[in-house]
N, CA, C and O atoms as CSV, one atom per row, in Angstrom:
chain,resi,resn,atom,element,x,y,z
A,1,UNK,N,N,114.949,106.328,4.267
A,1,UNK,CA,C,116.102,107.144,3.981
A,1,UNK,C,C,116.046,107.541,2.506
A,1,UNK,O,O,115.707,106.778,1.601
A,2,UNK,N,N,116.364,108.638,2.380
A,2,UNK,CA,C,116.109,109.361,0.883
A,2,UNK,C,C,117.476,109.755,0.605
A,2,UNK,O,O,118.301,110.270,1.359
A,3,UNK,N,N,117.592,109.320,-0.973
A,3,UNK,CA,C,118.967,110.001,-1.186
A,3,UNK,C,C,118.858,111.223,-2.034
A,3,UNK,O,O,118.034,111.237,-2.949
A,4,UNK,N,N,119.696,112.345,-1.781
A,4,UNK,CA,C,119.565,114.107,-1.800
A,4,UNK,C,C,119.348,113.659,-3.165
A,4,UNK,O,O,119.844,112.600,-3.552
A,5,UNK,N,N,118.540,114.496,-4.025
A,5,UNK,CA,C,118.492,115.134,-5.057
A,5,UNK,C,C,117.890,114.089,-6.134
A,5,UNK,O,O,117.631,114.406,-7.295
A,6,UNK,N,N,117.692,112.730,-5.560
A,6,UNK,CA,C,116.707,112.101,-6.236
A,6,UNK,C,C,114.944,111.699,-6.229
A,6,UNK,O,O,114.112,111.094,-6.905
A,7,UNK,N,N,115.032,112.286,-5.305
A,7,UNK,CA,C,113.465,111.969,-4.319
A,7,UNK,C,C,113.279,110.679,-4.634
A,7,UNK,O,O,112.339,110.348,-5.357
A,8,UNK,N,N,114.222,109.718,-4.091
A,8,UNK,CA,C,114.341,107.893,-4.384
A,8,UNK,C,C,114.154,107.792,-2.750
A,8,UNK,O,O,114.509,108.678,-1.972
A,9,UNK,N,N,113.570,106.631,-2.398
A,9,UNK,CA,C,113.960,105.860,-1.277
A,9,UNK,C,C,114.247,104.556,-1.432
A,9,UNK,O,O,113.333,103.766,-1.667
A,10,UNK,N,N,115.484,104.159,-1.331
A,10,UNK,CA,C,115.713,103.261,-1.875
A,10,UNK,C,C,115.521,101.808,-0.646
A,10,UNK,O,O,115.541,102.113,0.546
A,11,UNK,N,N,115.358,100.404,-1.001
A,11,UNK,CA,C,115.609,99.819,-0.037
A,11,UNK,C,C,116.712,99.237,0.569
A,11,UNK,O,O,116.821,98.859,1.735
A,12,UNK,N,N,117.484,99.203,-0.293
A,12,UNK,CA,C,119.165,98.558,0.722
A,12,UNK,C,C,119.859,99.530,-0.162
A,12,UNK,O,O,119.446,99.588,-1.320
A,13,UNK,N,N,120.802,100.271,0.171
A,13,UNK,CA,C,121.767,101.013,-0.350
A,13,UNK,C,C,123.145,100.454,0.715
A,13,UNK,O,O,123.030,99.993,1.851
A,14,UNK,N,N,124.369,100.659,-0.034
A,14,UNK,CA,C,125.538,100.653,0.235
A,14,UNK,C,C,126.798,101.313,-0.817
A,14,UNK,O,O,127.027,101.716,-1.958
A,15,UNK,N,N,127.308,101.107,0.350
A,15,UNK,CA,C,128.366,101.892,0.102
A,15,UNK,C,C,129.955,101.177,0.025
A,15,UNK,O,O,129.937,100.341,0.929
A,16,UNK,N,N,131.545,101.123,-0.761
A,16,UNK,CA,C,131.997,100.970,-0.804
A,16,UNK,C,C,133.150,101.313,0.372
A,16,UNK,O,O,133.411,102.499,0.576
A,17,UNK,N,N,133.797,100.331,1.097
A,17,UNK,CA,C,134.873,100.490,2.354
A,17,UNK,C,C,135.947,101.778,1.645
A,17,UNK,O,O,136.092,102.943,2.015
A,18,UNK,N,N,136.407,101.245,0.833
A,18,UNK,CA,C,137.273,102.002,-0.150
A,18,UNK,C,C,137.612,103.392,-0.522
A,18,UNK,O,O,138.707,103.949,-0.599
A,19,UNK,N,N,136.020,103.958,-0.802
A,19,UNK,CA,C,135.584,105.235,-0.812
A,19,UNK,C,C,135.063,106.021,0.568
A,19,UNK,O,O,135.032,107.237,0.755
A,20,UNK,N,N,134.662,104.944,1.482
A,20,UNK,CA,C,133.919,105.898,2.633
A,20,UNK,C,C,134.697,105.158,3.997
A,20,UNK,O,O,134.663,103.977,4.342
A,21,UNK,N,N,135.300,106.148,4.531
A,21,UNK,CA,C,135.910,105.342,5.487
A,21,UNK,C,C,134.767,105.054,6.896
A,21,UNK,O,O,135.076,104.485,7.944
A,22,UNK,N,N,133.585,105.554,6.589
A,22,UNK,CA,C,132.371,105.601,7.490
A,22,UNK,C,C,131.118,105.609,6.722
A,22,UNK,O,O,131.009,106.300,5.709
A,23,UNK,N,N,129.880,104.642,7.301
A,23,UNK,CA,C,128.732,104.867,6.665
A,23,UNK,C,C,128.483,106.074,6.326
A,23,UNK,O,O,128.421,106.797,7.320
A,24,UNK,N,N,128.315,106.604,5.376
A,24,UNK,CA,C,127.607,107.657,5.172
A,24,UNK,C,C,126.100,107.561,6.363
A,24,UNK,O,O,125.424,106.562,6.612
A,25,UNK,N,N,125.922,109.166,6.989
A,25,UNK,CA,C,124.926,109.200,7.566
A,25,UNK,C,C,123.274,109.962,7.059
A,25,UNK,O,O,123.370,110.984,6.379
A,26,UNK,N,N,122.562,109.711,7.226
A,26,UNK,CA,C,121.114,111.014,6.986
A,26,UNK,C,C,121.564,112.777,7.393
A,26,UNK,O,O,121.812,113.120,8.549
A,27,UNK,N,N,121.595,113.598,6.377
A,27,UNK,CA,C,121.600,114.853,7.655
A,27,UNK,C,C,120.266,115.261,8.528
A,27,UNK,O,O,119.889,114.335,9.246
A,28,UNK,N,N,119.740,116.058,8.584
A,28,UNK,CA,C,118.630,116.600,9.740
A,28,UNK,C,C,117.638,116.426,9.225
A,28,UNK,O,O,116.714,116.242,10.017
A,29,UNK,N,N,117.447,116.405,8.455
A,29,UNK,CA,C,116.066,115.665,7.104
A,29,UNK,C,C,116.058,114.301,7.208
A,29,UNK,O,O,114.930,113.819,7.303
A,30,UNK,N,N,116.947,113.556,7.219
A,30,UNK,CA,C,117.094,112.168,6.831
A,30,UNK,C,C,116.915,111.886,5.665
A,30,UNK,O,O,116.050,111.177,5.152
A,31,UNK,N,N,118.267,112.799,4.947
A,31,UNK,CA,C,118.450,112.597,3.909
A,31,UNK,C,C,120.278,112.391,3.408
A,31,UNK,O,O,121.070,113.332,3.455
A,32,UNK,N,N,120.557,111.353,3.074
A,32,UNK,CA,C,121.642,110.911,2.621
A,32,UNK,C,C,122.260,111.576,1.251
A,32,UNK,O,O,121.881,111.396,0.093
A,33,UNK,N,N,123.268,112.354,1.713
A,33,UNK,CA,C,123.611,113.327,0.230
A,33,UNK,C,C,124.636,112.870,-0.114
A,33,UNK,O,O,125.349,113.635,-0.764
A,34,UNK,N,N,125.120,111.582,0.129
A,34,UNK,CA,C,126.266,110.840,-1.093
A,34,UNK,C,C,125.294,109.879,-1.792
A,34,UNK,O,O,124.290,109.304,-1.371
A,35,UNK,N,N,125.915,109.880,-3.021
A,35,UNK,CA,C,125.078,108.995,-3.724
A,35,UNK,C,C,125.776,107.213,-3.164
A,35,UNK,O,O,126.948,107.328,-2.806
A,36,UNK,N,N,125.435,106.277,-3.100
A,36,UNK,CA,C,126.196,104.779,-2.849
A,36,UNK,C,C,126.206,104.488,-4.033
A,36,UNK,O,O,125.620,105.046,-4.961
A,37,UNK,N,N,127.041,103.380,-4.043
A,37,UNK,CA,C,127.879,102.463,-5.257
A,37,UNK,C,C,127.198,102.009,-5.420
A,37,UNK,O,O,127.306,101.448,-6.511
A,38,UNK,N,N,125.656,101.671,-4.577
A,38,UNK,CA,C,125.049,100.094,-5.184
A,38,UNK,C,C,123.629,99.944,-4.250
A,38,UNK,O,O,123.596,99.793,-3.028
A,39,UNK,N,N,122.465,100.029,-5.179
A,39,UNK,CA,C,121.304,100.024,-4.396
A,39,UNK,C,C,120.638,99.071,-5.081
A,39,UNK,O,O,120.726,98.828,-6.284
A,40,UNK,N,N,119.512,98.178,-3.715
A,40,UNK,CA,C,118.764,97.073,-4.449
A,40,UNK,C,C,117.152,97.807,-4.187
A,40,UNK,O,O,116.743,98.773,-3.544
A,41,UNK,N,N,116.732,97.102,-4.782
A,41,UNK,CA,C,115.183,97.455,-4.650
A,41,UNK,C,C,114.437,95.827,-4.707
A,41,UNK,O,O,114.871,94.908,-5.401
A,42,UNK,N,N,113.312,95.755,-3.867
A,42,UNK,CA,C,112.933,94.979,-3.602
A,42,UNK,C,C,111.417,94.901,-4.021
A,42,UNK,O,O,110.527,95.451,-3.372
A,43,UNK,N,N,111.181,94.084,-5.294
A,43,UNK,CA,C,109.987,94.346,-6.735
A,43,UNK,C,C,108.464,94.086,-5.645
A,43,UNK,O,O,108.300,93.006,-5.077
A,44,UNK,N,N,107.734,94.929,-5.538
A,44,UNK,CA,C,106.249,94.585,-5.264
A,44,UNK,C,C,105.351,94.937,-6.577
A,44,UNK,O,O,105.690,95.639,-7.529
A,45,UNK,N,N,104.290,94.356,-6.401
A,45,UNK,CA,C,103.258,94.785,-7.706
A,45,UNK,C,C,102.822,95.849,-7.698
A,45,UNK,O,O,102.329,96.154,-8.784
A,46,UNK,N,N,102.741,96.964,-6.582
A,46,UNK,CA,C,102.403,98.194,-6.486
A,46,UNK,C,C,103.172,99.042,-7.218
A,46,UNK,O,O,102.736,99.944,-7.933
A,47,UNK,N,N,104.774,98.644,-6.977
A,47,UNK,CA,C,105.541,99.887,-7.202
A,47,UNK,C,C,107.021,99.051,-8.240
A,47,UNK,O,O,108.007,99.734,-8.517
A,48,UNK,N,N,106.938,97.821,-8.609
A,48,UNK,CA,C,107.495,97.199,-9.855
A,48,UNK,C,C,107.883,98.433,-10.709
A,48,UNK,O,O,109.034,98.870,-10.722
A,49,UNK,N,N,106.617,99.104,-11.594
A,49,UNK,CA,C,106.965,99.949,-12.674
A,49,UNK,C,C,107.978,100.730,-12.120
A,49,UNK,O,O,108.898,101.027,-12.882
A,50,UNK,N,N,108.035,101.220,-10.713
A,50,UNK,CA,C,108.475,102.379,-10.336
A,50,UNK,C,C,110.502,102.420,-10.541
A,50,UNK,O,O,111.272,103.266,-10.996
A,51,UNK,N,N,110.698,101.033,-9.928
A,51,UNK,CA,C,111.438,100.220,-9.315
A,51,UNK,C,C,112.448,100.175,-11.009
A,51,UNK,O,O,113.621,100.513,-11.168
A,52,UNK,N,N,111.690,99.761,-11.818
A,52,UNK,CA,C,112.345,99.151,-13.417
A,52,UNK,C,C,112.126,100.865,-14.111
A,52,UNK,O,O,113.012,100.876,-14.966
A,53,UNK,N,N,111.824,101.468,-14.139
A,53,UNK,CA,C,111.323,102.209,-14.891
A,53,UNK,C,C,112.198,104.345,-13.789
A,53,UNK,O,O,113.323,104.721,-13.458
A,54,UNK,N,N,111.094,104.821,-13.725
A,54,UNK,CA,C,112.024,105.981,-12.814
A,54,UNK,C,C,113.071,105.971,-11.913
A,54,UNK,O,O,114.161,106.540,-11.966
A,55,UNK,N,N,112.676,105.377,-11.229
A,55,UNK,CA,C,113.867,105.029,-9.870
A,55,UNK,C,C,114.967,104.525,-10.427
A,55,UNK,O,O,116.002,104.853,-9.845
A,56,UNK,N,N,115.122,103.668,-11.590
A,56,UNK,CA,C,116.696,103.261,-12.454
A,56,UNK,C,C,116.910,104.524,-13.212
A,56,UNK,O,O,117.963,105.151,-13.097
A,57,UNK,N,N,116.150,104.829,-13.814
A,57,UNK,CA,C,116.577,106.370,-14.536
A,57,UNK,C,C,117.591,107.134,-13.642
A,57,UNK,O,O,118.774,107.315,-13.929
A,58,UNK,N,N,116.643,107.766,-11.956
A,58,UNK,CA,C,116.895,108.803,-11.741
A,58,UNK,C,C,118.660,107.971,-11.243
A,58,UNK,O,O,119.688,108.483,-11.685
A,59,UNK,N,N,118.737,106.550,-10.204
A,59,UNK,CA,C,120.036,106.013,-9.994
A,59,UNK,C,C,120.883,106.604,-10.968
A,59,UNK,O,O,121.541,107.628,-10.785
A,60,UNK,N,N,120.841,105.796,-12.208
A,60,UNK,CA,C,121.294,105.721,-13.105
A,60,UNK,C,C,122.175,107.199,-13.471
A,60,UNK,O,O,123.404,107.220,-13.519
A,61,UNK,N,N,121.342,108.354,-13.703
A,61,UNK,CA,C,121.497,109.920,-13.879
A,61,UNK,C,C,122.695,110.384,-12.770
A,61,UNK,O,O,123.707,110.955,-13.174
A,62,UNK,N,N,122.414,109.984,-10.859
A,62,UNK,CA,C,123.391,110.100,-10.246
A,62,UNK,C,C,124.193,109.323,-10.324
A,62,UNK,O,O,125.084,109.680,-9.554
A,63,UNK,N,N,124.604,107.938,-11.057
A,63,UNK,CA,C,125.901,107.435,-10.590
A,63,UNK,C,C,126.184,106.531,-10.246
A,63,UNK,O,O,127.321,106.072,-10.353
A,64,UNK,N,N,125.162,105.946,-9.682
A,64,UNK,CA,C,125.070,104.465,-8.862
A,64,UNK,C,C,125.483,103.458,-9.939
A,64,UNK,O,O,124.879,103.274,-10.995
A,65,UNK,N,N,126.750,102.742,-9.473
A,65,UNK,CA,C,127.014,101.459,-10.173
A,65,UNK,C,C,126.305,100.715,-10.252
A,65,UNK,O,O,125.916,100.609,-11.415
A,66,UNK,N,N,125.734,99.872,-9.414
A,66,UNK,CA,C,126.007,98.823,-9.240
A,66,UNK,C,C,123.781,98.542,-8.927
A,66,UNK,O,O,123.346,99.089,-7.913
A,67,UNK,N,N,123.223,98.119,-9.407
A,67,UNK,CA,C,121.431,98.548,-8.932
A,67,UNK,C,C,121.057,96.582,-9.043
A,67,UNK,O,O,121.491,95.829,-9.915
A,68,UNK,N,N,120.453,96.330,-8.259
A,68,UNK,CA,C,120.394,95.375,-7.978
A,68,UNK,C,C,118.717,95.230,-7.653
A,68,UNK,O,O,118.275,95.922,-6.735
A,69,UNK,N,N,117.719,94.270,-8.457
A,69,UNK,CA,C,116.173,94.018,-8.511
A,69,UNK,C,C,115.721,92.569,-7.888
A,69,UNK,O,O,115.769,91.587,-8.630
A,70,UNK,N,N,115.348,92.450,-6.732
A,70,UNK,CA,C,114.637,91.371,-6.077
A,70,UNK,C,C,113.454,91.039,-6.394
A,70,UNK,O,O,112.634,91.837,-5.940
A,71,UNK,N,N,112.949,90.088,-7.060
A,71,UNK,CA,C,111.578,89.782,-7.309
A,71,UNK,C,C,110.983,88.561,-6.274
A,71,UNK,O,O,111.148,87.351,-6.431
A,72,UNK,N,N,110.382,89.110,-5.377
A,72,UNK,CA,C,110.152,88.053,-4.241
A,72,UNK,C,C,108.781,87.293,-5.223
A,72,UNK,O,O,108.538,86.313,-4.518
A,73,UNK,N,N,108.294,87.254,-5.815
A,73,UNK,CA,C,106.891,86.743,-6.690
A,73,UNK,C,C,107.642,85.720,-7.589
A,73,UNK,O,O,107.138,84.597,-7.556
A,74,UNK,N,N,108.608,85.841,-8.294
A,74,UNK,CA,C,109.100,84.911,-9.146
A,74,UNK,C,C,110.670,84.219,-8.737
A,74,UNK,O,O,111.358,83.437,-9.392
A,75,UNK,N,N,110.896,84.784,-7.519
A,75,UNK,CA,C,112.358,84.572,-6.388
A,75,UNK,C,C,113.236,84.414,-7.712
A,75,UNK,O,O,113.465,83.430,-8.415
A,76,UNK,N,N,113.541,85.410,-7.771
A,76,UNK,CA,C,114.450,85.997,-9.154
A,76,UNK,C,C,115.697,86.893,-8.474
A,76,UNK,O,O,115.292,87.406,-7.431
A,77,UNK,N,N,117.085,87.228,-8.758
A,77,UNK,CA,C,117.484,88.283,-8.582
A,77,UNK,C,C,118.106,88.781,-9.800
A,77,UNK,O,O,118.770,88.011,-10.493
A,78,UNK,N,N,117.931,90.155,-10.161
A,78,UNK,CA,C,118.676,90.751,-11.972
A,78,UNK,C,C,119.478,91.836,-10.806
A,78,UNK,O,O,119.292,92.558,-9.827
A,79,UNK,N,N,120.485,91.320,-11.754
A,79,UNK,CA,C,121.987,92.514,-11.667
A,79,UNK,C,C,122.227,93.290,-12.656
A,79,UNK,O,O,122.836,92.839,-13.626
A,80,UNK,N,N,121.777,94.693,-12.621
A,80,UNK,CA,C,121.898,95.355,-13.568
A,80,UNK,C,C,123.842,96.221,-13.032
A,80,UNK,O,O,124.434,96.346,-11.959
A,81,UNK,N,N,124.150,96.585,-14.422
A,81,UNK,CA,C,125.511,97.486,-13.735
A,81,UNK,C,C,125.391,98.236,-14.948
A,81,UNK,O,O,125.101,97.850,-16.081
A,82,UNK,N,N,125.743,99.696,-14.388
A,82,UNK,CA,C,125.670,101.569,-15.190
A,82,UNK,C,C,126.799,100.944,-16.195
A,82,UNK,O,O,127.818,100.257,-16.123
A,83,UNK,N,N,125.987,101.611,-17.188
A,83,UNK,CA,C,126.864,101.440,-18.382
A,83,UNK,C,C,126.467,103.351,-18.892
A,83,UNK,O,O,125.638,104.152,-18.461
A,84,UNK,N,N,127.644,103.455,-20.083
A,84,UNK,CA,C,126.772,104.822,-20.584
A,84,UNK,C,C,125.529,105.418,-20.484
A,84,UNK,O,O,125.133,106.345,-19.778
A,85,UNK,N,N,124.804,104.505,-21.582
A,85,UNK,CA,C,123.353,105.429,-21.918
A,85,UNK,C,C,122.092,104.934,-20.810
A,85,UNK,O,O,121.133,105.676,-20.593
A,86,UNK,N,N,122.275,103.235,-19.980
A,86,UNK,CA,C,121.450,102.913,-19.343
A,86,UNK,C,C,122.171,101.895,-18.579
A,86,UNK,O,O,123.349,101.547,-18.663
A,87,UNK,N,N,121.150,101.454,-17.755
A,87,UNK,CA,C,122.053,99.667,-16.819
A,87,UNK,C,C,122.242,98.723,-18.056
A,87,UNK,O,O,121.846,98.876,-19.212
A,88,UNK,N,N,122.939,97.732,-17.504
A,88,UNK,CA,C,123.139,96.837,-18.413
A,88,UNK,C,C,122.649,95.528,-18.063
A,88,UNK,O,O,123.251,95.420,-16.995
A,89,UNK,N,N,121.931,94.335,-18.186
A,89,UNK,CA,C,121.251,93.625,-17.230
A,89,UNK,C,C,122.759,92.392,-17.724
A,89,UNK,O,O,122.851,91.764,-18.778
A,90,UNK,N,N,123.665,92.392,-16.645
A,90,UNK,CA,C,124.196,91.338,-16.638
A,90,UNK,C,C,124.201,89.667,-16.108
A,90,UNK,O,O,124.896,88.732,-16.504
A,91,UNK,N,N,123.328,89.707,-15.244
A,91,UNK,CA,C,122.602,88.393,-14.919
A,91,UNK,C,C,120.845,88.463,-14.090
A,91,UNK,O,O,120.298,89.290,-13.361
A,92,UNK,N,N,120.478,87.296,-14.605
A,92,UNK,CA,C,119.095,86.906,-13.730
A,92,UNK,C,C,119.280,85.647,-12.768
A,92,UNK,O,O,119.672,84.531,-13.110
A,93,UNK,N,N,119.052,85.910,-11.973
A,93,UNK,CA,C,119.387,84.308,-11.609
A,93,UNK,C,C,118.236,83.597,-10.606
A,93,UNK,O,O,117.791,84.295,-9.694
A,94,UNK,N,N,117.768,82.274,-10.756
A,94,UNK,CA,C,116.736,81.966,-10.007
A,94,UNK,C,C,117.038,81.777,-8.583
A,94,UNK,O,O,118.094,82.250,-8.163
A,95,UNK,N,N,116.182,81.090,-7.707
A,95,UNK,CA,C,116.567,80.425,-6.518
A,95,UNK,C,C,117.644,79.174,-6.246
A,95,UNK,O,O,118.258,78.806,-5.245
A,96,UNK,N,N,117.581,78.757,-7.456
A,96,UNK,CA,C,118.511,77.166,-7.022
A,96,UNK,C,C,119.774,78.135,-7.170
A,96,UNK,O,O,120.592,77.582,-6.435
A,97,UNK,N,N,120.278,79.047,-7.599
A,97,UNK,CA,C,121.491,79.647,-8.342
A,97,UNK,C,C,122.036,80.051,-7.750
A,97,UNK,O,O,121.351,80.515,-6.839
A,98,UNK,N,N,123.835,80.376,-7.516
A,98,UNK,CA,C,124.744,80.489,-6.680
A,98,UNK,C,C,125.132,81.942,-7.708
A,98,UNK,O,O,125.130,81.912,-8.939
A,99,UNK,N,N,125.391,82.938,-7.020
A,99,UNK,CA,C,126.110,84.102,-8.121
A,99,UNK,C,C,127.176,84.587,-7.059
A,99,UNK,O,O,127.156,84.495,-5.832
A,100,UNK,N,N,128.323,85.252,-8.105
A,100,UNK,CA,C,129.281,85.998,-7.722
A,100,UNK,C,C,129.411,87.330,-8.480
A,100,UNK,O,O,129.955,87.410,-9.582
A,101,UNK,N,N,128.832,88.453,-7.764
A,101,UNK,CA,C,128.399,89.869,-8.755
A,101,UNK,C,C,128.542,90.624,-7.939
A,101,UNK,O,O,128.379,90.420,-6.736
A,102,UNK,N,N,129.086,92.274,-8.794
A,102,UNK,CA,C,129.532,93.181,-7.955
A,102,UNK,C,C,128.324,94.106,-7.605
A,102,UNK,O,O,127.190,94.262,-8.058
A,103,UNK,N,N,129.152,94.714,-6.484
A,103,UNK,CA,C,129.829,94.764,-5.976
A,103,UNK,C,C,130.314,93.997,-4.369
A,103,UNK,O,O,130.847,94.360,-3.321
A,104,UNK,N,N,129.656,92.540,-5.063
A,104,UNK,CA,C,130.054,91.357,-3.599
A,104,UNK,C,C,130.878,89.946,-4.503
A,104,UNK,O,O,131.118,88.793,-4.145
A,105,UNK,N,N,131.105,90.582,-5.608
A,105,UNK,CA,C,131.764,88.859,-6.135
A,105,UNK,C,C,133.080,88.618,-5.230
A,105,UNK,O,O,133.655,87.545,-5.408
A,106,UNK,N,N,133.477,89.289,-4.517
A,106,UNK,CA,C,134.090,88.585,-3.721
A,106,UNK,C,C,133.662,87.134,-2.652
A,106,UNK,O,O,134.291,86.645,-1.713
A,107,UNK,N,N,132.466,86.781,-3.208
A,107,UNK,CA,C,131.526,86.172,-2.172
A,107,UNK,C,C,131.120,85.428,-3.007
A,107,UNK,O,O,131.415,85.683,-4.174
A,108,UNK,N,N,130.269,84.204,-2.694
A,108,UNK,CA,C,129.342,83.174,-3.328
A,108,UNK,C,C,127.984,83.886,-2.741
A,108,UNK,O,O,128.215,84.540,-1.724
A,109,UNK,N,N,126.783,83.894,-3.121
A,109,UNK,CA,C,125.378,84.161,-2.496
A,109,UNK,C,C,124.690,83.669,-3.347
A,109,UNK,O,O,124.473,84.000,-4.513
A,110,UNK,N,N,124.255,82.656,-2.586
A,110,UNK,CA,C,122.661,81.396,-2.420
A,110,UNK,C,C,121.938,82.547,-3.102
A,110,UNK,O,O,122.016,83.736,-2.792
A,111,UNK,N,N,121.265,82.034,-4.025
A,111,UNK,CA,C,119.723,83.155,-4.033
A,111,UNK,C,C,118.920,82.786,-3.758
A,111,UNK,O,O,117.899,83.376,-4.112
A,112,UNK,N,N,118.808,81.699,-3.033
A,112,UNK,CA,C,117.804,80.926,-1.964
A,112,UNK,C,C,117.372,81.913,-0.988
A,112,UNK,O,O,116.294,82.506,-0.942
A,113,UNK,N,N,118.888,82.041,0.181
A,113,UNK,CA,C,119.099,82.968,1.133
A,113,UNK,C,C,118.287,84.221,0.739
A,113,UNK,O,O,117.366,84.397,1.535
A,114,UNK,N,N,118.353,85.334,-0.442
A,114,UNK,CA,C,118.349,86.269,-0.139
A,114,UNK,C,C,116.185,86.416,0.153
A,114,UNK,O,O,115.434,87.303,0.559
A,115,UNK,N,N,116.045,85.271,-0.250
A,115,UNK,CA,C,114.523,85.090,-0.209
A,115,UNK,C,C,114.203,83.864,1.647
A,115,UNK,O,O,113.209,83.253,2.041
A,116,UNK,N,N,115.094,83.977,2.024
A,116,UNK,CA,C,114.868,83.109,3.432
A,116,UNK,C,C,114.741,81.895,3.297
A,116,UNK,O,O,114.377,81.258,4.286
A,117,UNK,N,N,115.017,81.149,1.956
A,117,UNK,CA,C,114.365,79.775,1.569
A,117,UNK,C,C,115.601,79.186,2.710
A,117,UNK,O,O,116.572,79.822,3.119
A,118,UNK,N,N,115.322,78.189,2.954
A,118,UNK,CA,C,116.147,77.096,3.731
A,118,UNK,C,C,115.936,75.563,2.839
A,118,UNK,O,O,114.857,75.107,2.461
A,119,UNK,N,N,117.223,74.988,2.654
A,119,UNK,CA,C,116.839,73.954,1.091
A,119,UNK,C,C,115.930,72.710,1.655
A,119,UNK,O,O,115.710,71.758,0.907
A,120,UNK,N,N,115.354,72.741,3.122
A,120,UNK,CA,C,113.997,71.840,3.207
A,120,UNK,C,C,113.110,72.058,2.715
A,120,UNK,O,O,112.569,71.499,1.761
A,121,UNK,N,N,112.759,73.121,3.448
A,121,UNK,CA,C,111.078,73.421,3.004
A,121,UNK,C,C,111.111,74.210,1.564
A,121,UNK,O,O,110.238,73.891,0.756
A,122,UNK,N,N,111.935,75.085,1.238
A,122,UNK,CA,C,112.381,76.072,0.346
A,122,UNK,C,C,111.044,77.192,0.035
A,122,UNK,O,O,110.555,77.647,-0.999
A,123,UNK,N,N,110.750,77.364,1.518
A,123,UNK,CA,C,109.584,78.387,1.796
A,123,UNK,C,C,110.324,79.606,2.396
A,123,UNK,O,O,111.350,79.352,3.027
A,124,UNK,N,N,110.061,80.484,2.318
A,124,UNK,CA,C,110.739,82.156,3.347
A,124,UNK,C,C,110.446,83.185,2.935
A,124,UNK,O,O,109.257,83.108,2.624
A,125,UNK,N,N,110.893,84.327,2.696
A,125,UNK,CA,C,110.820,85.935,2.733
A,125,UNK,C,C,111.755,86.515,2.530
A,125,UNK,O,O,112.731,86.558,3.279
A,126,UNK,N,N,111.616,87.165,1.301
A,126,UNK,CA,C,112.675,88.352,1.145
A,126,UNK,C,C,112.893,88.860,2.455
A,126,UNK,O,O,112.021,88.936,3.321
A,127,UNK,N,N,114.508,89.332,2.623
A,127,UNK,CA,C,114.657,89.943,3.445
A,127,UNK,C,C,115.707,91.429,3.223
A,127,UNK,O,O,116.360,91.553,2.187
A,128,UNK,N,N,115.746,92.355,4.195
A,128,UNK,CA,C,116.282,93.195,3.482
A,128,UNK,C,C,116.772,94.303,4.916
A,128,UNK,O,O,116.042,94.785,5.782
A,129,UNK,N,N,118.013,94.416,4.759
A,129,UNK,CA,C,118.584,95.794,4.980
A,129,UNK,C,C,118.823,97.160,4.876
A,129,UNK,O,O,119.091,97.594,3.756
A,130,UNK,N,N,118.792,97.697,5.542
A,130,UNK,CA,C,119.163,99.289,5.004
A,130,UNK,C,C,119.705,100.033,4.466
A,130,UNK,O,O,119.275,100.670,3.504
A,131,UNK,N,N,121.064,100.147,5.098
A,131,UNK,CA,C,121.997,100.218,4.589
A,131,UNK,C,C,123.311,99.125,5.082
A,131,UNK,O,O,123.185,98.267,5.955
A,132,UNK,N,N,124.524,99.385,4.324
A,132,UNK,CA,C,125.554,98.443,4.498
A,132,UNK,C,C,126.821,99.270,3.485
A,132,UNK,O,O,126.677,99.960,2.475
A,133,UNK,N,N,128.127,98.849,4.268
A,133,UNK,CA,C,128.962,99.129,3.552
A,133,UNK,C,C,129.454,97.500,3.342
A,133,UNK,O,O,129.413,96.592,4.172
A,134,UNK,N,N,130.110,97.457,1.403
A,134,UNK,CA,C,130.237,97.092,0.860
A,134,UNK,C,C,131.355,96.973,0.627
A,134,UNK,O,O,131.913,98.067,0.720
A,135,UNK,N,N,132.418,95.712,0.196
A,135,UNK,CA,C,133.818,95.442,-0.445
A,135,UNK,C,C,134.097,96.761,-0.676
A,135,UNK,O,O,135.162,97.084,-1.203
């Protein structure tokens, strides 16, 4: 799914209940022409630069609050949130780490979970969605 006017594909995008009383859909392209409140990207070594570097620019340029970076290699998650001139990196947090960040601090989230760890083995896989509407 591509969002209009950025040539981004992002990997989990969402959207706010608040603002959209319905997922936003693809039109006939399969292309999504609202921008969402809040997109994550999910870091590979191929496309990392892409991920930290253009793809936050172009977010950033439309609007997107809220940009969110999964590093399945170092099971990391950074919460960046739009400030004026660029994101602002307001937390990193490892696997043992519990965060409450928008646009879900209404919530506790394991950052175990978002990597599939289970606290036995603390082995798993990023995992990831499409889209989702959001608080």
């Amino acid at each position: 799914m591509e969002i209009a006017g950025l040539g981004c594909r992002p990997d989990i995008l969402g959207f706010r209940r608040t603002k959209h009383e319905r997922l936003p859909q693809p039109d006939e392209r399969g292309i999504v022409t609202i921008v969402p409140e809040w997109i994550c990207e999910v870091l590979s070594p191929s496309t990392a630069y892409l991920d930290q570097g253009k793809k936050r620019r172009a977010y950033h340029r439309a609007g997107v609050e809220h940009y969110w970076l999964i590093d399945p290699t170092n099971r990391t998650l950074t919460i960046l949130e739009r400030a004026e001139r660029d994101y602002l990196i307001l937390l990193v947090a490892g696997r043992d780490e519990v965060v409450r960040a928008a646009p879900f601090d209404a919530v506790e989230i394991p950052v175990r979970e978002i990597f599939g760890d289970d606290e036995e083995s603390g082995e798993g896989e990023a995992h990831a969605a499409e889209t989702a509407l959001v608080p």
